[in-house]
N, C-alpha and C positions, 0 to 999 in steps of 0.2 A: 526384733526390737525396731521399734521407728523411730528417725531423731527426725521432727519437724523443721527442726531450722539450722541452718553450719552457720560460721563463721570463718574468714580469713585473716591469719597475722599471718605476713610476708608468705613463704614457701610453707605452710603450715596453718591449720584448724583450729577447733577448739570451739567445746561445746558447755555450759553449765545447766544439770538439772536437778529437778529435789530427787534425792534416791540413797536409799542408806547404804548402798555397798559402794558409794563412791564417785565423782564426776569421767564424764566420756569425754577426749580429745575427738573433733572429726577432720580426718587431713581434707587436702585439696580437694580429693578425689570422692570425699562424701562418707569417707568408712569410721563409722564411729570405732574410737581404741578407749577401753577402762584402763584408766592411769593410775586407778588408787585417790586416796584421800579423801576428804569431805565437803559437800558446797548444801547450805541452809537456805538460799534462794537463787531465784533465775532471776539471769539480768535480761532486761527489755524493755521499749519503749516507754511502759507505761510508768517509769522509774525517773522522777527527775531527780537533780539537782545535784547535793553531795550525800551519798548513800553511805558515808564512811561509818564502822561500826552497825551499818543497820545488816550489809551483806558478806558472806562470806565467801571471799572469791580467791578462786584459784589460777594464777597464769600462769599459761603453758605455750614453751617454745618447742618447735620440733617435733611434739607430741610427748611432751617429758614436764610432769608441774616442776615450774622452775623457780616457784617462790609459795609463800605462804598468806596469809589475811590481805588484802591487797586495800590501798585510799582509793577508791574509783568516785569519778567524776562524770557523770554525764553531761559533754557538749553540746550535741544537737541530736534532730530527730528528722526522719524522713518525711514525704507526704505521708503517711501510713502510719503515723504516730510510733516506728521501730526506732531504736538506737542508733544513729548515722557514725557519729562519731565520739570518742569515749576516753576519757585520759585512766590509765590502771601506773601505779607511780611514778604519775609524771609524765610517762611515756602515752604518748599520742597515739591511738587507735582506730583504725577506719574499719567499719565492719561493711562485709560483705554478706549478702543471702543468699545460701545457695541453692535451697528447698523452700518450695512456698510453703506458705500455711493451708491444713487438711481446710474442706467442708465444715459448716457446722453441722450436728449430726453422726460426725467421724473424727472424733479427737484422738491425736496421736497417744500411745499409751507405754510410758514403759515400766517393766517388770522387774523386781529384785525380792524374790525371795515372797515374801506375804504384803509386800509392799505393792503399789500400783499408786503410777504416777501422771492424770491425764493433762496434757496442755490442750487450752481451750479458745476458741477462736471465733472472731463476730461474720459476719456474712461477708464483708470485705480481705477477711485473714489476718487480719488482726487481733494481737493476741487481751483473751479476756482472765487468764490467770492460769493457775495449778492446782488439780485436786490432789487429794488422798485420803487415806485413814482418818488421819486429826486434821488436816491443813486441805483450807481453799482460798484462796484470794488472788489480788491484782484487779485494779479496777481504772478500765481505760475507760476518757471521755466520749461522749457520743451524744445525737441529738435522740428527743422521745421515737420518731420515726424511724432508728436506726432501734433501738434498743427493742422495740416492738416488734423487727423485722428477725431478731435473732432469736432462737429458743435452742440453747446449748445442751449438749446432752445429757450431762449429768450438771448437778445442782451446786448450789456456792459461788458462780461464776459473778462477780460485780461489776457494774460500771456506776459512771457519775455523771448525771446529764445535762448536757450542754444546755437545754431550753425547757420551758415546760413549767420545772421545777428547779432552777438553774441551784448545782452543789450538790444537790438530793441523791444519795447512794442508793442503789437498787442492789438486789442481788436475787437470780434465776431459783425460784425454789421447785421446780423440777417440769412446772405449770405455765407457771406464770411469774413476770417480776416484782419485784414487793420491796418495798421501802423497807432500809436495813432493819431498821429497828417497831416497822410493822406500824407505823405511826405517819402521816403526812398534817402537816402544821399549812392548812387551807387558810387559813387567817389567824391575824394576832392581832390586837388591841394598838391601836397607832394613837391617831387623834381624836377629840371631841369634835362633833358634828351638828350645827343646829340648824334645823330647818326651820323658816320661820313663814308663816303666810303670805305679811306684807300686801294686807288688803290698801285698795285705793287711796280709804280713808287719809288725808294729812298730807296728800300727793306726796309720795315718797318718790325719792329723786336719790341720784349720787355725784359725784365729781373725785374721778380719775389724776391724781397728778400724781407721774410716775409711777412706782406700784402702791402710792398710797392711795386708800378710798377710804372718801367719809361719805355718812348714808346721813340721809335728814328724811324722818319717818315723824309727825307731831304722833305724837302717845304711843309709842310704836311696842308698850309694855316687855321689853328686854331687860333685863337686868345685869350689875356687874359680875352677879355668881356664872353666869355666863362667862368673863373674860377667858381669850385662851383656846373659844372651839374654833374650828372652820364654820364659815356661814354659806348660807346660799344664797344668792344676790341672780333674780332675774331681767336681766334690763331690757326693756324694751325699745329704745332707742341709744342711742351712743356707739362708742366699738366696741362696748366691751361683752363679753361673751357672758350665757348664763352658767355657772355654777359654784361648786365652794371656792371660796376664798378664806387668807387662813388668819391669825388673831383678833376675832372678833373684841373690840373694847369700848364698853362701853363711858358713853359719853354725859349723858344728860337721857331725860324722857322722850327726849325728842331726835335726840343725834347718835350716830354710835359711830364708830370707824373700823377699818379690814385691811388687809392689806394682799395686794396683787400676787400669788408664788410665781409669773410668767414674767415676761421683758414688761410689764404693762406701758405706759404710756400717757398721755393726757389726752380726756374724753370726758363727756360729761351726758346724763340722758334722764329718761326715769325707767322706776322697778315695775313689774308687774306681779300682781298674786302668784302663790303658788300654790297649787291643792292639786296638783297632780305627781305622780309617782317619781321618785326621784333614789337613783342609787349609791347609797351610802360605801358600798364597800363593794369593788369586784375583784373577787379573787384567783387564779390561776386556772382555780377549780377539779375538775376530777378525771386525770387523765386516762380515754380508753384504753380496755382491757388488761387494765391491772389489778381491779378490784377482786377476782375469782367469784365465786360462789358466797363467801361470808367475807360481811365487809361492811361497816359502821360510822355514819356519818355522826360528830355528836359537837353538841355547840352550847355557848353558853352568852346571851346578850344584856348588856345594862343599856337601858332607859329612864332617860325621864323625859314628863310631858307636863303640860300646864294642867290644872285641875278644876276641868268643868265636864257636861253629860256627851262634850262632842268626841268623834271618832277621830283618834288616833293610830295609826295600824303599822306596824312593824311586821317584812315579811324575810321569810329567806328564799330563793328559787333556784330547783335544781335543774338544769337544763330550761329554765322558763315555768316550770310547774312550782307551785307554792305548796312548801312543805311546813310552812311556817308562817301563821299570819291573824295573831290573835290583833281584836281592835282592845284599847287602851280607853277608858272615860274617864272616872269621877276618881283618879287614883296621880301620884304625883311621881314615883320611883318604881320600875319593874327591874327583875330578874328574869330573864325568858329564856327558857330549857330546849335545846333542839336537839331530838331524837331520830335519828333515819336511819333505818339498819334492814342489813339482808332480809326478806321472805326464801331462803333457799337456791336464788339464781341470778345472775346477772342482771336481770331485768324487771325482779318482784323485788319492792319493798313494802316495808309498815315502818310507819312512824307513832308519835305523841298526839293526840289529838290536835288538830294544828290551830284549831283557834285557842288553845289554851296557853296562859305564861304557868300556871302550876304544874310541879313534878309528882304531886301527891292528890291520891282524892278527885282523880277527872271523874264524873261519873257522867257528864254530860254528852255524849256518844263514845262508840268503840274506837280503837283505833285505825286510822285509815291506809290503804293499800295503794301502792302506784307501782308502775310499770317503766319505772323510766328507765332505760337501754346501757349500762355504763360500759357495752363493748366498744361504744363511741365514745367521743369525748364530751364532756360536760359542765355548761359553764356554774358556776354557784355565784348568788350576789346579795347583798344583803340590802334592802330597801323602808323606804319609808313616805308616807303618804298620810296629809291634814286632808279634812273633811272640809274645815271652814279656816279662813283668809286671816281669820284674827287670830288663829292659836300657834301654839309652836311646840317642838320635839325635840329634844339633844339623843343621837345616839351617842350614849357613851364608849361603846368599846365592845368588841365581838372576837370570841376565840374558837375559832373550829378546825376539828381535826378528825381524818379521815382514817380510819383503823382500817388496816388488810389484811 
């Protein structure tokens, strides 16, 4: 049997792991002793706080359990995110290590009867949890490039990642890592977004005091139903920077006001058109090689646009390729469906025909195929682009999510 890791109280050891014939003391000397009785989890780093009632623990002096359910408290943690120091009733705890943690690859294993118990460990030896029959868990934090770096050897192993997808649980499903619940939330519906042309016409101008902006556009056809989105404000002179700004309110036909989300300041300049691509939403997007083999981009976009014969275009882009990018004319509210799912490999897909907002009844070509690589990482962004200076666009709100 192998114990991965000892502990020291005073002249005497002690060890807890899952196993139904009972917990092992390990003295000084490294010699694991079965003392009897029962422990329902292992204590270790990746355990804060007050775990009272969550673990059942045994302390043992001398190599003898000297008490029963114990209030344990975890103090602090080492560089290595293990246990430092530990209060069990009351009584103050320093833990020492006397065995490092196995390879990954090579988890330590012990045996009782039909039972089998592995402790599992990231590339640094840090512990990533315990398997068995019915039980696997424990999920220590770690960055994408850590968690990509380890492939443990049996399956169940969790962590929660520091960056990327910051909170987002994973867990090793024998392949590859996979969002617990086989689902990533790429985007959620936040705020309304209006993009507006803001041709010459009426010399459109702004003025900056503090974070408040008022715009003076003569006829600048914006409306109150508008109140409320982000706007996009290009200024070509002043300090101030081009992009959204947030409660657009309207004023008059001629005036509307915004206001600064930064330190703003006082400035004052004028706008310039916009009819170039501009990005509405960028997302985390789709972290390499976690997708496998099948694996499902699917989204859901509200739009509205002003209603005349000119192009409107709503796009999505995965890694820069447009998977999604039907033009909008003679119509006032869309629903746009995005479909992107496995061809069989990491690197084939098929999607929804992509100029299309219908779910139903495309008949106007088949569906298209791309290549795009998701062993790497990949940005997704959702965009939007006016034809002509005088129209405008509200993205209203986009939900997508990435099945693994």
């Amino acid at each position: 049997m192998a114990i991965p890791v000892g502990y020291t109280m005073g002249a005497s050891g002690f060890f807890y792991y899952l196993d139904g014939s009972g917990p092992y003391c390990v003295d000084t000397a490294g010699v694991p002793h079965l003392v009897g009785g029962n422990v329902d989890a292992l204590l270790w780093g990746n355990i804060g706080g007050d775990i009272e009632n969550q673990l059942d623990l045994v302390a043992f002096v001398g190599g003898f359990q000297a008490g029963g359910p114990s209030d344990v408290q975890i103090n602090s943690f080492d560089g290595n995110g293990r246990v430092s120091t530990y209060t069990v009733d009351g009584l103050l705890w320093t833990v020492t290590y006397l065995v490092a943690g196995p390879a990954i690859g090579n988890p330590d294993t012990v045996t009782s009867g039909t039972l089998v118990r592995q402790f599992q460990y990231d590339a640094q030896g840090r512990f990533l949890g315990v398997t068995g029959p019915a039980y696997s868990g424990g999920a220590l934090r770690l960055s994408s490039a850590e968690m990509l770096a380890t492939a443990p050897a049996v399956p169940g192993m969790r962590v929660v990642l520091s960056d990327f997808y910051p909170g987002q649980e994973f867990s090793w499903s024998g392949t590859y890592w996979r969002a617990v619940n086989g689902i990533l939330a790429i985007a959620r519906p936040s705020r309304r977004q209006l993009l507006y042309g803001m041709n010459a016409t009426g010399a459109p101008s702004y003025v900056r005091t503090g974070t408040a902006i008022a715009v003076n556009k003569t006829g600048h056809t914006l409306t109150a139903a508008m109140n409320g989105c982000d706007v996009y404000l290009n200024p070509t002179s002043g300090a101030m920077a081009a992009g959204f700004y947030r409660n657009f309110q309207y004023v008059d036909a001629n005036n509307f006001n915004a206001t600064d989300p930064g330190a703003g300041g006082n400035t004052s300049g004028t706008l310039g058109a916009v009819t170039s691509e501009v990005t509405f939403v960028t997302t985390p997007g789709i972290l390499g090689g976690i997708s496998g083999t099948s694996y499902r981009l699917t989204g859901t976009m509200l739009q509205s646009v002003i209603n005349n014969a000119n192009n409107k275009r709503f796009r999505c882009r995965v890694g820069g390729t447009e998977i999604y990018n039907p033009v909008n004319t003679s119509t006032v509210g869309v629903k746009g469906l995005i479909d992107f799912m496995s061809a069989g490999a990491v690197n084939a897909q098929v999607t929804w025909p992509t100029t299309s907002n219908s779910g139903v009844g495309q008949t106007t070509g088949q569906c298209p195929t791309y290549a795009i690589d998701l062993a790497v990482d990949q940005s997704v962004t959702i965009t939007g682009q006016l034809s002509v200076d005088t129209d405008w666009m509200i993205h209203e709100g986009t939900s997508l999510n990435f099945e693994h």
